[in-house]
Every structure is written in C-alpha cells, then in structure tokens.
N, C-alpha and C positions, 0 to 999 in steps of 0.2 A: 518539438522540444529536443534540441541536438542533442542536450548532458542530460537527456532525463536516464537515469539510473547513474546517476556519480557515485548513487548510496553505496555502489554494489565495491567500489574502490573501498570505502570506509566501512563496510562491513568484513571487508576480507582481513583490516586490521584488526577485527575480533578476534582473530586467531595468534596475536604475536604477546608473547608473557605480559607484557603490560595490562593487558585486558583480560586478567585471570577472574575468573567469575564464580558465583557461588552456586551449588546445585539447583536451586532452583531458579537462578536468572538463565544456567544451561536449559534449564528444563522448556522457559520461556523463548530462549533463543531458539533452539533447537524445531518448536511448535511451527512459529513464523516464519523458520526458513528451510523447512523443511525438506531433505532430499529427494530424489523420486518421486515428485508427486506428479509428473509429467507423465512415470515409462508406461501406464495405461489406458492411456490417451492413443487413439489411432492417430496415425502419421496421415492422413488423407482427412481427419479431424481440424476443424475449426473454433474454439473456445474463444464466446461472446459475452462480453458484459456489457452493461450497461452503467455510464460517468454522469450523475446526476449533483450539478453543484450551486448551492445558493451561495452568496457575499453581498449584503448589504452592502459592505462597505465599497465593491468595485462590481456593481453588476454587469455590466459588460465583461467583465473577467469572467464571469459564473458563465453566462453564455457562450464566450468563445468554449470554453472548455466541457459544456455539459456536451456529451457525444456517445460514443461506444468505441470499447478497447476489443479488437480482434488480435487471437492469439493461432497462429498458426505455425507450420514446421517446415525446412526447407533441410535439404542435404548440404552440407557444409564444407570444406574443405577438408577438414580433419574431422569433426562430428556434425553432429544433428543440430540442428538450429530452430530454435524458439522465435519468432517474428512477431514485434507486436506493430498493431498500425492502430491511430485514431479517426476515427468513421465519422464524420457530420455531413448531410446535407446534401449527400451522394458524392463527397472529397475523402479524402483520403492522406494522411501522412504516417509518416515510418517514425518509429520511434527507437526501435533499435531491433537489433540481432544477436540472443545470447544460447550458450551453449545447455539444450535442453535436457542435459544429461545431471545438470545440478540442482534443477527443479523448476519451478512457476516463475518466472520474472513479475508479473503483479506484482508481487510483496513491495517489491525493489520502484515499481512508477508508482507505486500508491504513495510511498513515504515519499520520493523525490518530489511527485507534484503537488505535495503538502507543503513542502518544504519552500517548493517555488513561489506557489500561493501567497503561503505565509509572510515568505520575505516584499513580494510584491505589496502586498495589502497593510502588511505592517510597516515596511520600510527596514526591514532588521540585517542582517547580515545571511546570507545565506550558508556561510562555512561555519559558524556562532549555531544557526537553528538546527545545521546537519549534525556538529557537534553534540547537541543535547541529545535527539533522538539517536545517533547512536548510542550514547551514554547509557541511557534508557532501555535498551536493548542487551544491555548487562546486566542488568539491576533486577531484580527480583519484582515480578508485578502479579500484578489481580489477575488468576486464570479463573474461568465462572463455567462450566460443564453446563449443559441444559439442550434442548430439543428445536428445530427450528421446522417449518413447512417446505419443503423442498419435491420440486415431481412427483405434487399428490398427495404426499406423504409424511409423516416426521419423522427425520434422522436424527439421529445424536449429533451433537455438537462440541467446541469447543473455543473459548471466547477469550482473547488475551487483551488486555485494557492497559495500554499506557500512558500518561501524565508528564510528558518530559519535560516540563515550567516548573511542575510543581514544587516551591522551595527556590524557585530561581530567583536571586534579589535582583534582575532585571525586568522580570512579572510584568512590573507595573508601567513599564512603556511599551507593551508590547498591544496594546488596543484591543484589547482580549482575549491574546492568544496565548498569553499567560495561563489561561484556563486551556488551550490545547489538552482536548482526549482523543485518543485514537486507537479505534475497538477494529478489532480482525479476528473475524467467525471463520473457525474451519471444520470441515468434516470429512470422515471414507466416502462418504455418499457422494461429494459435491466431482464431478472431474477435474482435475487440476489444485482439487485440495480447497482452495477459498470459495467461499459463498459470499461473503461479503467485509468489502471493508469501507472505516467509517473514521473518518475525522471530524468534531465539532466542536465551534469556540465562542465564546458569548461575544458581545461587542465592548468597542470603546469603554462603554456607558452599561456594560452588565447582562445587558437585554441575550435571551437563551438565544442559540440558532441563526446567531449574525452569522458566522461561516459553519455551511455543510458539505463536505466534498463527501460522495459517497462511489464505491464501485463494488456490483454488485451482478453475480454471475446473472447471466440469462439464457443461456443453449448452447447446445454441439450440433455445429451443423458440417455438412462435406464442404470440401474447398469447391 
C-alpha cells in the first residue's frame, strides 16, 4: 500500500484555524493520536498485531489483507524511525517509515486501510470518505472507559467510537457503509498505546458484519 497513511497529510490539517474544535472533540483528538506513546517501547523492540478482515462483499479483498502489521524502529537521518511492514505467508511488504518521536503510526493505517477498503468495496471516492473521517475526528464522539483482558490481566481502558456517515445524505449509496463504526481501545498497559482497533459495516441489504477490518495488538518481540 504506497499511500497508506495519506491520513497523516489530513490530519496535520487539524491544526490550521479552519478546524477549530470544541473541548471535547480535542479531548477525542487528542486520545487517538496521542503523543509519545512510542518513547517506552525498546528501540531493539518489535510491536506485533495481528490484521483480521471479513467482506462479504469482496472476499478475496479480506484475504489478501487479513495478515499481521510489524511495527519496528530504525535510526533515521535526522530522527528515529517507526517502520511498519505487512507479514502474510512468510512475505513481507513496507508500508512506510514515520518519525517515532510523534507517536504509534497504527492509528494513521488503521483509518487509511479503511478508507481504501471502503472505497474499493463501495465504489465511493476516496478523498469524499477521507474527508468524513477526518471530519469526525473534530467532532465530539462516544468515549466508553471500561476494563479489557490484556497479559493475564484487566487493565483499564479507554474506547472512542466513531460514526462518520452518520447524517450523511449520501448514506444510502454507500452498500453499508453508511453504518461505518470505527471503535479504537487504548490503554497505559498496552505497549504502543492501542489494543485494538475496529471497524464494522452492515451490508448492501442491512445484514450485521458484512465488513470487519480488525487490528489487534498481539506481542513484543526482539528484532
């Protein structure tokens, strides 16, 4: 995926007065793109997820893409470098190289490959669906606090749920994805800040769990 993180262009336009926001959609912002959630992560550290996708509508899309996202660190020219690659099948490709000093790149291929998905599967425009979700990412959403099982355990959590169709008068040609939710669980506990993120949309025809893209931490391992 050459452009996967475009988002991170449109999200930087979050910061120009036009996109002045209300304290609680900073509060939302702020959750999801969180600074530093990298600097306690070892530099000889590897952060594994694992990319589980259904689609009814294009299942061969769902398989090229169910895989695992490896997040590792490289010295940079000028700084520290974030590397992410997608793992199938004993292959391997790069998805990009960003500066580790701003936090978790996840966030940024979670939404992009939603975004790709979506437009694939729906047919819609992809600067139109990037548009929304960032839109959405100003806007005041559903934060839900609660406990998740993590290494044994439950840690606290923290859950931000967004809707960016919703109210959209082009909804209804969108083959579901009108109903697009996209929930991202974060905690202190998790390394790199997310546990898991989720997007899912009914179908054409209503039916729950036509599309599920999910990613979902799975270990720290050495490089």
């Amino acid at each position: 995926m050459r452009k996967t993180l475009a988002l991170i262009a449109a999200v930087a336009c979050l910061g120009l007065p036009g996109w002045a926001a209300t304290t609680e959609a900073t509060q939302t912002f702020d959750l999801l793109f969180r600074q530093g959630t990298l600097d306690e992560v070892g530099r000889d550290a590897v952060l594994h997820y694992n990319r589980t996708v259904t689609n009814a509508a294009k299942p061969e899309a769902a398989e090229r893409d169910t895989g695992a996202v490896a997040l590792s660190f490289e010295d940079g020219p000028q700084a520290l470098q974030a590397n992410l690659q997608f793992l199938q099948d004993g292959k391997h490709r790069n998805l990009g190289s960003f500066p580790a000093s701003v936090g978790n790149p996840m966030i940024m291929y979670f939404y992009e490959s939603v975004i790709r998905d979506m437009a694939e599967t729906a047919g819609g425009s992809p600067f139109y669906i990037r548009n929304r979700v960032k839109e959405a990412l100003v806007q005041p959403a559903e934060i839900v606090t609660g406990e998740a099982s993590f290494g044994g355990s439950e840690v606290p959590t923290q859950t931000v749920i967004l809707r960016p169709f919703e109210g959209d008068p082009n909804a209804g040609k969108m083959q579901g994805f009108g109903g697009l939710e996209l929930s991202v669980t974060m905690s202190e506990e998790v390394p790199g800040w997310y546990l898991s993120l989720v997007a899912t949309a009914p179908g054409a025809d209503g039916a729950p769990g036509a599309y599920v893209s999910e990613l979902r931490f799975d270990t720290v391992a050495a490089q």
